[in-house]
N, C-alpha and C positions, 0 to 999 in steps of 0.2 A: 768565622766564615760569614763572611755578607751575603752572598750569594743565598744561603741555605734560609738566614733569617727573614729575606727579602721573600722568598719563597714560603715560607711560614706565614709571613703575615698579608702576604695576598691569598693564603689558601685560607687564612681567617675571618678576613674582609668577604672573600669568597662566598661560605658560611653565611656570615652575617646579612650579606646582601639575598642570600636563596630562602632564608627562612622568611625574612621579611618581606620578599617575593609574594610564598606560599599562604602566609599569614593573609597580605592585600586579597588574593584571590579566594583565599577562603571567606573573607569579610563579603567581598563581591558576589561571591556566587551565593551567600545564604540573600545576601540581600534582592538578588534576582529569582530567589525560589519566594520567598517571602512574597514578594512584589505579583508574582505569577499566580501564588496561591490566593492573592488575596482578590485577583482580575477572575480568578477562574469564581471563589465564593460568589460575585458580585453578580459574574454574567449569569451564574444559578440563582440568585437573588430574584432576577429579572427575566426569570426562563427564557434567556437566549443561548441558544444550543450553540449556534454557531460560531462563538465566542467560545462558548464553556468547551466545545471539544475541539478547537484548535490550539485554547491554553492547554490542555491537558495530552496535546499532541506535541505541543513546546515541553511541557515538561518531562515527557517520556521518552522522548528523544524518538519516537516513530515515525518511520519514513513513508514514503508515499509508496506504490507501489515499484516492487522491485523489477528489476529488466530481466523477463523469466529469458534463457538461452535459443534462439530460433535456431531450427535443423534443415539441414539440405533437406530435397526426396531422397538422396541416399544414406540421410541420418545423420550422418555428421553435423557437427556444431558448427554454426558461423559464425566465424568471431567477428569480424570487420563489420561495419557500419552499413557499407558499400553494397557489403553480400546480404547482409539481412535485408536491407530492404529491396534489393534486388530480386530476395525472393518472396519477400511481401507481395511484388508487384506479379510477380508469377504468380502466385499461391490466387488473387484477388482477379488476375484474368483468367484464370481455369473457372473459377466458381461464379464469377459474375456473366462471363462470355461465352455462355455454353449453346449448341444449338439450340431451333426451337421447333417446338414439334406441331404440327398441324390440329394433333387432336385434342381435344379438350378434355376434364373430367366432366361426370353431368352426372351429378347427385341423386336426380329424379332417374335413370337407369340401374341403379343400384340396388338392390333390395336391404332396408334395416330391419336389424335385430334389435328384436325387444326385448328388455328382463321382466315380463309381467308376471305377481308372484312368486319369484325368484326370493324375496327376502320372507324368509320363515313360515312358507306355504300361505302367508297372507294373501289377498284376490288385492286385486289393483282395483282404488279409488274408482277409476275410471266405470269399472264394471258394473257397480252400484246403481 
């Protein structure tokens, strides 16, 4: 049967091509950890952080911050781009837009409290 054998030996070829494949990318990736380790020792060499924990954010594979889920007022999840920041922009005119009120705080109307001798029945400095 031709058919079968032709089929055998491209499933062998097959094989041969995916191992050699995997072989390349294992050669590549040690040589790209290699290469990172040696950028990150270098930039610790020369205490530059900024170098040293960016290689080490290449090498961990850690992402930047993740896109936490925004909520209507009624809670629910907005998935759409559209709606999130739609309520961004809501959320940012309630709190920035707010009335404003005539009267001031005045510090000097206040009366402060003081802890004098409050810590372990010692007299306050002051008193001295």
């Amino acid at each position: 049967m031709i058919g079968e054998e032709t089929r055998q030996d491209k499933e062998e070829e097959y094989r041969t091509h995916d191992k050699e494949v995997k072989k390349r990318v294992a050669e590549k990736t040690r040589k790209w950890l290699d290469e990172k380790g040696a950028e990150a020792e270098e930039a610790a060499n020369h205490n530059d952080m900024r170098i040293l924990y960016r290689t080490v954010r290449d090498l961990t594979g850690a992402q930047g911050t993740t896109n936490v889920p925004v909520r209507g007022k009624d809670g629910k999840v907005l998935l759409t781009d559209r709606e999130q920041s739609a309520r961004w922009v809501e959320h940012f005119d309630e709190v920035l837009n707010q009335s404003v009120t005539d009267e001031q705080f005045s510090f000097d109307s206040e009366k402060v409290q003081t802890n004098r001798g409050v810590i372990g029945g010692l007299p306050d400095l002051r008193d001295c």
